[in-house]
C-alpha atoms as a printed R data frame, in Angstrom:
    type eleno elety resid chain resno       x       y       z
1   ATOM     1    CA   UNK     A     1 -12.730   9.950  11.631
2   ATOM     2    CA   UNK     A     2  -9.010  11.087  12.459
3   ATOM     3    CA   UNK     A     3  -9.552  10.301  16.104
4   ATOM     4    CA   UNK     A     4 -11.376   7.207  15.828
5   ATOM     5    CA   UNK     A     5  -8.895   5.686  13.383
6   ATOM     6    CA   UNK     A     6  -5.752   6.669  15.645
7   ATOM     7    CA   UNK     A     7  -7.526   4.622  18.539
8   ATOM     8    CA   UNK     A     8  -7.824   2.289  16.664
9   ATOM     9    CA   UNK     A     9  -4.435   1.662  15.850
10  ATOM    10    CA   UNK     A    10  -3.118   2.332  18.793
11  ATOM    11    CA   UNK     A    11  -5.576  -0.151  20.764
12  ATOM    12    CA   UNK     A    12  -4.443  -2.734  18.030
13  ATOM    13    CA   UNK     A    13  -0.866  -3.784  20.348
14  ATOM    14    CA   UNK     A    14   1.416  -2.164  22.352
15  ATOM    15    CA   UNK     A    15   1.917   1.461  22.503
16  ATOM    16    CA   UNK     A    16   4.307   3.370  20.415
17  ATOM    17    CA   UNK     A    17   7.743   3.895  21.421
18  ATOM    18    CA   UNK     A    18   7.807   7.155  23.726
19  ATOM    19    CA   UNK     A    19  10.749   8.579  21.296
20  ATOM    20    CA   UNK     A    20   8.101   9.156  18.505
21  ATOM    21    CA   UNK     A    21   7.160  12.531  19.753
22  ATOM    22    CA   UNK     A    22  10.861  13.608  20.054
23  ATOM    23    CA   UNK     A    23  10.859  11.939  16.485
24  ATOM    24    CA   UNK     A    24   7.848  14.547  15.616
25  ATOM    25    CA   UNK     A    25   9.488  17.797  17.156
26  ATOM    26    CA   UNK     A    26  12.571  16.686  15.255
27  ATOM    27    CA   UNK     A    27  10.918  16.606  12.001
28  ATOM    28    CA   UNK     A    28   9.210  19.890  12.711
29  ATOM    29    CA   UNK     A    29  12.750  21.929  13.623
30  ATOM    30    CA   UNK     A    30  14.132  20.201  10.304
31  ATOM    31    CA   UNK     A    31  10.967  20.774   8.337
32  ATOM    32    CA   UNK     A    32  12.468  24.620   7.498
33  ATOM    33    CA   UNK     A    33  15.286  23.782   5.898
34  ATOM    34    CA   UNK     A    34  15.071  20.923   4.052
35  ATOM    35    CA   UNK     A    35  11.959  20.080   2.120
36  ATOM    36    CA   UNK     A    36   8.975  20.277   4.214
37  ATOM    37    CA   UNK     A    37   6.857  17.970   2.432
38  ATOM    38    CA   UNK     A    38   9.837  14.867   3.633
39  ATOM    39    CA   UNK     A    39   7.720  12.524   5.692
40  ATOM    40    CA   UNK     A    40   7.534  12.803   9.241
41  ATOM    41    CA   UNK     A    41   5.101  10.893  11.169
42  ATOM    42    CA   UNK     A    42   4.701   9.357  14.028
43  ATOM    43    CA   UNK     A    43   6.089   5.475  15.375
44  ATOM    44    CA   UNK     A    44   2.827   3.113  14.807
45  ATOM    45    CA   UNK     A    45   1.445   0.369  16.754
46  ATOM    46    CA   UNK     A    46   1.872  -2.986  15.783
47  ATOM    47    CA   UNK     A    47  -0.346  -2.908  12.387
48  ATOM    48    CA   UNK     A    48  -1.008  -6.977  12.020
49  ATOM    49    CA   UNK     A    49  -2.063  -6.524   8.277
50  ATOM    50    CA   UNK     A    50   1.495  -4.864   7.150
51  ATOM    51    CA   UNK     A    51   4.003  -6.745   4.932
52  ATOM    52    CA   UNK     A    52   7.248  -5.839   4.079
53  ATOM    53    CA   UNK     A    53   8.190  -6.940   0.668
54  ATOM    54    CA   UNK     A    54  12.034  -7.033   0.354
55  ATOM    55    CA   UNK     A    55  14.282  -7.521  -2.629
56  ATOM    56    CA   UNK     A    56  17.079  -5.400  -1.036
57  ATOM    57    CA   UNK     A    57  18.490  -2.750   1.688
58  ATOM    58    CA   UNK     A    58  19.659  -0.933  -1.051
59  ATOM    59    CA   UNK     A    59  17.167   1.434  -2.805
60  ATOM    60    CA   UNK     A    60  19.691   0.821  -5.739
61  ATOM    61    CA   UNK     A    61  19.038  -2.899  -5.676
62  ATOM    62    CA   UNK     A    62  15.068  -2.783  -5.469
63  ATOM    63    CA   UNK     A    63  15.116  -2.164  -1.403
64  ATOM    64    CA   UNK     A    64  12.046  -2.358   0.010
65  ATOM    65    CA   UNK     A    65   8.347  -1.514   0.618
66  ATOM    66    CA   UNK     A    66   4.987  -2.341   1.897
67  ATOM    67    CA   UNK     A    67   2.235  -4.616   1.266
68  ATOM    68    CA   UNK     A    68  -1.189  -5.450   3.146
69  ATOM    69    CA   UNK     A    69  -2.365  -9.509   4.177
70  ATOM    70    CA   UNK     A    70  -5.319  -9.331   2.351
71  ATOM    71    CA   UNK     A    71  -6.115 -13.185   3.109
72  ATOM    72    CA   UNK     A    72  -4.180 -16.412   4.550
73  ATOM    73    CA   UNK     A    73  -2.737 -16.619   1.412
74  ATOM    74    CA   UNK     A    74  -2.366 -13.449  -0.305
75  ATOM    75    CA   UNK     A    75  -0.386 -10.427   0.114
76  ATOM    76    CA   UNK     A    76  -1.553  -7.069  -2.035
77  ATOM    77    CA   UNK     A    77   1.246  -4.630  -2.754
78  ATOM    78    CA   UNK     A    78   2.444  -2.288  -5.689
79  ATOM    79    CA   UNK     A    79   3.557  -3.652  -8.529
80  ATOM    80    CA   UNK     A    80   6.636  -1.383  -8.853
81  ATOM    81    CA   UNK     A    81   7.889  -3.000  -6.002
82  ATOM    82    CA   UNK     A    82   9.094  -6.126  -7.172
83  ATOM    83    CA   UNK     A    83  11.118  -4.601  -9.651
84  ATOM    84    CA   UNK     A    84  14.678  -3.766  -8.832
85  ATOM    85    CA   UNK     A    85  14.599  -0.825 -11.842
86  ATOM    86    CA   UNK     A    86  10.590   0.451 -11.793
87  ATOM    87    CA   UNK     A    87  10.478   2.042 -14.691
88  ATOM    88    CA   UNK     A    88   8.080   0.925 -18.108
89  ATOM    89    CA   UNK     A    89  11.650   1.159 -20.525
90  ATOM    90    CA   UNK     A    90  13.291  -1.247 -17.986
91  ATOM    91    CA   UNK     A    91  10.424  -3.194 -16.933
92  ATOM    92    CA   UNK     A    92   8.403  -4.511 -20.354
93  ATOM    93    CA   UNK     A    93   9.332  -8.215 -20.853
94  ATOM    94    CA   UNK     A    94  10.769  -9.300 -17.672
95  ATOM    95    CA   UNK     A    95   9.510 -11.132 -15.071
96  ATOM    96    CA   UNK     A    96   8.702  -9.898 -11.572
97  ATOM    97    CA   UNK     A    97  11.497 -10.636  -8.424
98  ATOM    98    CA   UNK     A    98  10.199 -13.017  -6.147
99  ATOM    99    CA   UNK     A    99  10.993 -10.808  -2.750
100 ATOM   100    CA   UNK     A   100  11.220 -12.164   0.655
101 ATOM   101    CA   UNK     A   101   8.252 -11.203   2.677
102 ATOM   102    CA   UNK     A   102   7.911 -10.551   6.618
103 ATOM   103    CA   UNK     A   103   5.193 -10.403   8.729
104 ATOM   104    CA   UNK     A   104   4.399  -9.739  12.170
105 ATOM   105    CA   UNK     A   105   7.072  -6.686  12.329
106 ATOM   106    CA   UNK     A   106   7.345  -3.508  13.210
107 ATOM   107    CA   UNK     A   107  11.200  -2.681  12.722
108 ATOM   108    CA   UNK     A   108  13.435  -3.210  10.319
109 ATOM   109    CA   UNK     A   109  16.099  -5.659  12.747
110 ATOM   110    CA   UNK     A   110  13.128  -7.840  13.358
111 ATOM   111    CA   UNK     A   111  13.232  -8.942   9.502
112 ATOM   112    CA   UNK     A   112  14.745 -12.051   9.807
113 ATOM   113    CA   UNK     A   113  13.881 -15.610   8.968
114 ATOM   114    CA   UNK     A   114  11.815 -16.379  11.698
115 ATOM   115    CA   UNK     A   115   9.433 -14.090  10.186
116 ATOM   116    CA   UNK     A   116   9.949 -14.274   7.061
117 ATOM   117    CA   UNK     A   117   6.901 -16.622   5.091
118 ATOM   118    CA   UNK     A   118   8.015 -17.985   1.380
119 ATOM   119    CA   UNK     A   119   6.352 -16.853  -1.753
120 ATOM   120    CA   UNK     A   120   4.573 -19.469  -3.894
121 ATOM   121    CA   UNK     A   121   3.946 -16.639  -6.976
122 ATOM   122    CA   UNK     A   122   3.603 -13.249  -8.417
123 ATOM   123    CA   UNK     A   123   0.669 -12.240 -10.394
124 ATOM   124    CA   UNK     A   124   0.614  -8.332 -12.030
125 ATOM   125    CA   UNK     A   125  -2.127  -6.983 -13.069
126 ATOM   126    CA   UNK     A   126  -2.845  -7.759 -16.438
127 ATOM   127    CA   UNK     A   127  -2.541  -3.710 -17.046
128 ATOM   128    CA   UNK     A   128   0.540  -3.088 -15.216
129 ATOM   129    CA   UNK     A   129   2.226  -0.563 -17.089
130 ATOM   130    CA   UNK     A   130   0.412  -0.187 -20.379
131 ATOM   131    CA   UNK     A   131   1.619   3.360 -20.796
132 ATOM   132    CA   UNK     A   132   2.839   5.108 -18.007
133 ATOM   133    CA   UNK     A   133   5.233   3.738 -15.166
134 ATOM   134    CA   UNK     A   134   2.267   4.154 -12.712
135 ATOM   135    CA   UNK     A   135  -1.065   2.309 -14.446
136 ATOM   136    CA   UNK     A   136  -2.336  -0.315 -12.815
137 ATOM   137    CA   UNK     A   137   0.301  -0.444 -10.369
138 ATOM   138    CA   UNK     A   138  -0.968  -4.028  -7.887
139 ATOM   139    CA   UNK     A   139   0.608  -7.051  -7.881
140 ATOM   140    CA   UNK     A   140  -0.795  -9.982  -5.791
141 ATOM   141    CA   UNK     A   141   1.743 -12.459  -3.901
142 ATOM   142    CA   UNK     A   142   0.729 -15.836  -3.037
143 ATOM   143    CA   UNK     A   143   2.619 -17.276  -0.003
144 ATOM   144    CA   UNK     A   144   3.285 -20.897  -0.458
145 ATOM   145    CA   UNK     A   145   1.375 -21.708   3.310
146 ATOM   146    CA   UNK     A   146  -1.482 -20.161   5.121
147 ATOM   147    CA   UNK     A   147  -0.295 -18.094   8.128
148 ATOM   148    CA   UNK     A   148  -1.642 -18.787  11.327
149 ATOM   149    CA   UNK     A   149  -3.857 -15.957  12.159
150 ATOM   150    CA   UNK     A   150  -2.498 -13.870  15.380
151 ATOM   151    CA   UNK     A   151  -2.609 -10.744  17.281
152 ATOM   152    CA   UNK     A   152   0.502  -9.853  15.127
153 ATOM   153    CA   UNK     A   153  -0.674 -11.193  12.020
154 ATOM   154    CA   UNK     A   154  -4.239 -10.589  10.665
155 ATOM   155    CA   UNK     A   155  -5.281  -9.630   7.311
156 ATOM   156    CA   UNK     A   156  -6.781  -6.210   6.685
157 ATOM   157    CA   UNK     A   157 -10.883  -6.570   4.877
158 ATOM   158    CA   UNK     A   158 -10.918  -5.034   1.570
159 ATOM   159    CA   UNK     A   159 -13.928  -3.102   1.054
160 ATOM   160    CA   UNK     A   160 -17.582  -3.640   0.332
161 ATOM   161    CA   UNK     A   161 -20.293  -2.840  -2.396
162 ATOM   162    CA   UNK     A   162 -21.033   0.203  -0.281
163 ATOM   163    CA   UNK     A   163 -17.539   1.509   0.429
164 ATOM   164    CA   UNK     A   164 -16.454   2.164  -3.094
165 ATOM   165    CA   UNK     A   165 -16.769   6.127  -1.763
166 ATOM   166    CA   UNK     A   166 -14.484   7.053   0.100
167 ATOM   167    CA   UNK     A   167 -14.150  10.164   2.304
168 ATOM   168    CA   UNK     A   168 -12.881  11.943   5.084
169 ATOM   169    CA   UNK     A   169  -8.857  10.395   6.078
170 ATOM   170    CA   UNK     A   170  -6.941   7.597   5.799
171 ATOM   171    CA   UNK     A   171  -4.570   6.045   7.976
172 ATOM   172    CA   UNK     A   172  -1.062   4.645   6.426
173 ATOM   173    CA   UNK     A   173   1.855   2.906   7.779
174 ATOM   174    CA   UNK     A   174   4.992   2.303   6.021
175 ATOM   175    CA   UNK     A   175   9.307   2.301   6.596
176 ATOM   176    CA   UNK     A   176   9.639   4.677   3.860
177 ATOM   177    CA   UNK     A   177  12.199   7.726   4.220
178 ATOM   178    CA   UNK     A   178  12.046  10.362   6.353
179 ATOM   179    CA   UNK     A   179  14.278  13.982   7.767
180 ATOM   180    CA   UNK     A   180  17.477  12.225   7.291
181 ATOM   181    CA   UNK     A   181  17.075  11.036   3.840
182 ATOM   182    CA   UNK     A   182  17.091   7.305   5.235
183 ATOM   183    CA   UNK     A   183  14.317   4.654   5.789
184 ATOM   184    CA   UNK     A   184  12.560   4.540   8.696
185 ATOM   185    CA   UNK     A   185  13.846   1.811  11.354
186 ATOM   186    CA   UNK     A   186  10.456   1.469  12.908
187 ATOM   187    CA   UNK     A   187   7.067   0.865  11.487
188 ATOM   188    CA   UNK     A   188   5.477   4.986  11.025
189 ATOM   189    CA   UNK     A   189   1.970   6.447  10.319
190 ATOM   190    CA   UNK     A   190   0.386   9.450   9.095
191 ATOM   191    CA   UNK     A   191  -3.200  10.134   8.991
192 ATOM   192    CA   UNK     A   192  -3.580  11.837   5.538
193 ATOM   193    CA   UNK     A   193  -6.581  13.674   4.000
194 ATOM   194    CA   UNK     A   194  -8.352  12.726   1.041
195 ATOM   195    CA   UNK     A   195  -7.174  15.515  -1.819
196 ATOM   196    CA   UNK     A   196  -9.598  16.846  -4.316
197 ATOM   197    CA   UNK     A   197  -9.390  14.757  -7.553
198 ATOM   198    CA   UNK     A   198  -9.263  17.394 -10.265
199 ATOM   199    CA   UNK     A   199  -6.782  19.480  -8.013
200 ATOM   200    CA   UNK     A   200  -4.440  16.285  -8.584
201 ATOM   201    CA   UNK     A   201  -5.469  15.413 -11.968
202 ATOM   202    CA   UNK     A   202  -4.286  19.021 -13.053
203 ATOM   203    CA   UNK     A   203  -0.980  18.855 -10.671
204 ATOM   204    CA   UNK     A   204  -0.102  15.971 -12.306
205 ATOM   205    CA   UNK     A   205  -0.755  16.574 -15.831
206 ATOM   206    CA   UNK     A   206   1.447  15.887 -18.709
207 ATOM   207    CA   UNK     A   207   3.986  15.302 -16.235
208 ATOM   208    CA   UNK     A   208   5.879  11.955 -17.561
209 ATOM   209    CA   UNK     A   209   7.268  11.070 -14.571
210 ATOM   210    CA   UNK     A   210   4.558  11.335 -12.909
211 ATOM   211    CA   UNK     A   211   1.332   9.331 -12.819
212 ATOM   212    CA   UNK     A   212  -1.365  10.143 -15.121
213 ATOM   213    CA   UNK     A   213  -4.021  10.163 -12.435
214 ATOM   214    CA   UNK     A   214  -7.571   8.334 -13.883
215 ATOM   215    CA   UNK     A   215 -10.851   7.082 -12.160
216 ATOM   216    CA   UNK     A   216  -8.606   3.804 -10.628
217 ATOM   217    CA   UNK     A   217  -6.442   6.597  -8.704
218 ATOM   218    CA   UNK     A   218  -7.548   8.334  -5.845
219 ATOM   219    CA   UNK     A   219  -5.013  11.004  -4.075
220 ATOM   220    CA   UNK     A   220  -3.993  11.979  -0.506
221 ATOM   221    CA   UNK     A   221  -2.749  15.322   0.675
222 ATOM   222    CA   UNK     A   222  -0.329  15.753   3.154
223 ATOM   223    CA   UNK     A   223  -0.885  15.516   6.905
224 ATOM   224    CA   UNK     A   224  -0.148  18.037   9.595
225 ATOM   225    CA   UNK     A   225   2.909  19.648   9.186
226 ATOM   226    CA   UNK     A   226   2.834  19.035   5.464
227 ATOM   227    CA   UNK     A   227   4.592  15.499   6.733
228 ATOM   228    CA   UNK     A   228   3.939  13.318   3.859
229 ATOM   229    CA   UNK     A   229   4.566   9.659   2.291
230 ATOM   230    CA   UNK     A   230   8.198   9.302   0.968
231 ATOM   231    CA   UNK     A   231  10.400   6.713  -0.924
232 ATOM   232    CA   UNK     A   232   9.597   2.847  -0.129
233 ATOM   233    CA   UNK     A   233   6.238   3.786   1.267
234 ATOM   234    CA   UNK     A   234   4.285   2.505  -1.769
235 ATOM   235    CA   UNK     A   235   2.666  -0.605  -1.730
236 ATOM   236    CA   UNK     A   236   0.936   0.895   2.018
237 ATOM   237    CA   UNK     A   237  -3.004   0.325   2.661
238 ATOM   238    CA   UNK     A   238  -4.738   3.306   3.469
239 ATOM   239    CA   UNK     A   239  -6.740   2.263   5.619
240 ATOM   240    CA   UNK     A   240 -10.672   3.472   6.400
241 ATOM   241    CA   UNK     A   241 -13.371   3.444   9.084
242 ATOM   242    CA   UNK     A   242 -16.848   3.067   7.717
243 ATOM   243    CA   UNK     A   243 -18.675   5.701   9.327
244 ATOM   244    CA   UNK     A   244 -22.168   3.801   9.602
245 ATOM   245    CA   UNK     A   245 -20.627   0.230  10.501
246 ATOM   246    CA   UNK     A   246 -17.536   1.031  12.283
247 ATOM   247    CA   UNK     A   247 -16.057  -1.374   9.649
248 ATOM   248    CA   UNK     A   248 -12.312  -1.208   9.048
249 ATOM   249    CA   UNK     A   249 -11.249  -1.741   5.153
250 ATOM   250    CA   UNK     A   250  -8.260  -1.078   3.105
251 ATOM   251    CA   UNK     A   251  -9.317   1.243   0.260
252 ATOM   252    CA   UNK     A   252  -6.296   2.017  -1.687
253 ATOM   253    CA   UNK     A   253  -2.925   1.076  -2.281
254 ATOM   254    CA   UNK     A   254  -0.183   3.590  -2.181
255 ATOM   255    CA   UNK     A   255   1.651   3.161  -5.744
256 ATOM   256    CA   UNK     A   256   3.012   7.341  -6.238
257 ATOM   257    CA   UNK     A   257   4.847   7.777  -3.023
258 ATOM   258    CA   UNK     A   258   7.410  10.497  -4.553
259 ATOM   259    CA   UNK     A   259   5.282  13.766  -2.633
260 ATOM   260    CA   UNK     A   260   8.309  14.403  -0.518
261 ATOM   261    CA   UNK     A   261  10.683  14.982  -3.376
262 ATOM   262    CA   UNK     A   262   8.836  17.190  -5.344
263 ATOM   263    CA   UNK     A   263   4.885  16.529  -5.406
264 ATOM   264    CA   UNK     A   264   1.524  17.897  -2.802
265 ATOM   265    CA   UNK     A   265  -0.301  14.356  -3.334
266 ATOM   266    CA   UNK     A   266   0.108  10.833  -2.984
267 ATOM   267    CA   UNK     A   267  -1.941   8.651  -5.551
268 ATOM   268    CA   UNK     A   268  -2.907   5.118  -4.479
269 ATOM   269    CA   UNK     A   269  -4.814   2.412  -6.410
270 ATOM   270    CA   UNK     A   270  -8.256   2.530  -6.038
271 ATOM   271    CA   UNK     A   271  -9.372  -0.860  -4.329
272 ATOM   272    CA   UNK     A   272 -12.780  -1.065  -5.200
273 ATOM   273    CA   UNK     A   273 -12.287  -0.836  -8.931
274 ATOM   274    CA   UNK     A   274 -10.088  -3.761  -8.817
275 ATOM   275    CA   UNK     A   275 -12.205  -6.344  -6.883
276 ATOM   276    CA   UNK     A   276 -13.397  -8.128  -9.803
277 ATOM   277    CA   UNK     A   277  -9.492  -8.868 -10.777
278 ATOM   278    CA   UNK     A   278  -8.271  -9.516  -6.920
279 ATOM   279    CA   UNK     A   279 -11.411 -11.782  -6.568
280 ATOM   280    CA   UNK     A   280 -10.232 -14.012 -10.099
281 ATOM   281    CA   UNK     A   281  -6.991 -14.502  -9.103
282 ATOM   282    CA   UNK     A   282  -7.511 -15.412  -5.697
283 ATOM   283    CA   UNK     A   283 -10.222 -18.064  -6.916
284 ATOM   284    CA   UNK     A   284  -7.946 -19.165  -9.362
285 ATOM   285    CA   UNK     A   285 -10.154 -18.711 -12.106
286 ATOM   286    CA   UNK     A   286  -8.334 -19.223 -16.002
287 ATOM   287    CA   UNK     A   287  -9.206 -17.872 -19.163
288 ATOM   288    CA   UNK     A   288 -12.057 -20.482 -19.532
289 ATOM   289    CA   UNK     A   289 -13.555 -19.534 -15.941
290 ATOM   290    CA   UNK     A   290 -15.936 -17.154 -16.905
291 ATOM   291    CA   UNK     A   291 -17.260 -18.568 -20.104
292 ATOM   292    CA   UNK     A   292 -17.666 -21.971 -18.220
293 ATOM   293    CA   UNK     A   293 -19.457 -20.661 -15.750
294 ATOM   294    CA   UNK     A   294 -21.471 -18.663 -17.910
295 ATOM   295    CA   UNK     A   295 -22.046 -22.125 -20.322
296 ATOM   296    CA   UNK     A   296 -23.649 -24.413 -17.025
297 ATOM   297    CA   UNK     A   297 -25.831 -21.580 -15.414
298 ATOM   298    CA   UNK     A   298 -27.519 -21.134 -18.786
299 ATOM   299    CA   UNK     A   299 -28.126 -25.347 -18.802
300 ATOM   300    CA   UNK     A   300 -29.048 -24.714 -15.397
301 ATOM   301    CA   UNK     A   301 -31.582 -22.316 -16.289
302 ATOM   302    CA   UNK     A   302 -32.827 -23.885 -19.322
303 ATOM   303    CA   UNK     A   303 -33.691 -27.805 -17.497
């Protein structure tokens, strides 16, 4: 699955800059001395589903993060993200920032207006951080037009009835930080194993800071090298190949992406068990949705 994902991505555009190898051996001569779990990675292809969701350069001011085009329309991403402080104490009872989204990009310099597409609205999950900084960390942004569909801009499928298992790797991109304690200038992946679920239930219990990992989570390990996601990585697909269909999906979000700075695992939000939420507010359904619906398929079914 590792090799047929990393052809895919690399078939998706142009091929990655030639540096990113000297990128890798740098991260490996550094890896022994400062903390070998800081992500390395290597430059990515263009990835035509990626967003960057920006409320600042400053990781003191909000900076910035990933998201994935899940539709014309709609952007998925961490909820944390639009939240200059992302903590529950400083979160509960204010409203989102509205951050300026690019698409179509690889590096960081080509994040200007031309590529930048406006935000209509924010919508949390309804959950967001009922208890811990970390539970249901999505937040769906609507962009005010449809984009126009592109080799540099296509939206990534979320996944099926049948792909709520998932298994084997995952392939994420992201700017987060990296060896030299900075962001990323160009668009990086890692191809990261699937971690065993108890394993990070237990390595992250009663840990406060930490998330408390439940049946919505899912967890990644780190890649070769022990390179691993890092700071402004969240809000990342991870991104599958179906092994019967040759499908391509998005199965979790990265929300947890603190591994470098102390942690083995990432934890990501587990797609599949929030379709039925993703699927109402992209409809546009309101409170009275369901129960109308509900009301005129039982007269339907009744005449």
């Amino acid at each position: 699955m590792w090799f047929s994902l990393t052809v895919l991505l690399l078939a998706s555009c142009c091929l990655a800059d030639v540096t990113g190898e000297r990128m890798k051996q740098t991260a490996s001569r550094f890896g022994s001395f400062r903390s070998r779990r800081m992500i390395g990675g290597s430059l990515a292809p263009h990835v035509p589903w990626q967003a960057m969701v920006y409320l600042s350069d400053s990781v003191l001011d909000g900076g910035y993060a990933g998201g994935a085009l899940i539709s014309d329309r709609w952007i998925l991403t961490a909820g944390r993200n639009l939240f200059v402080r992302k903590t529950r104490r400083e979160i509960q009872g204010k409203d989102p920032e509205i951050p300026k989204v690019y698409l179509g990009i690889s590096g960081r310099v080509e994040a200007v207006e031309s590529k930048q597409v406006a935000v209509q609205k924010i919508v949390l999950h309804p959950g967001f951080q009922n208890h811990t900084d970390w539970d249901n960390d999505l937040a769906l942004i609507q962009l005010k037009e449809p984009v126009v569909m592109s080799d540099k801009v296509t939206p990534i499928p979320l996944p099926e009835r049948n792909q709520d298992t998932l298994s084997g790797a995952g392939i994420i991109t992201g700017w987060g930080w990296g060896i030299h304690l900075t962001p990323a200038s160009s668009l990086k992946h890692l191809v990261l194993p699937l971690a065993d679920q108890s394993a990070c239930k237990r390595e992250y219990d009663g840990d406060v800071l930490t998330p408390d990992v439940d049946d919505n989570m899912f967890c990644t390990g780190p890649a070769q090298f022990q390179h691993n996601v890092c700071f402004g990585d969240a809000g990342g697909a991870l991104v599958f190949q179906d092994d019967d269909t040759g499908d391509i999906y998005a199965g979790g979000i990265l929300s947890y992406d603190k591994p470098c700075s102390r942690n083995t695992n990432g934890v990501y939000m587990k797609i599949s068990a929030y379709l039925p939420w993703i699927h109402s507010v992209i409809r546009g359904d309101t409170e009275r949705s369901a129960a109308l619906r509900s009301d005129v398929m039982s007269k339907l079914s009744s005449w």
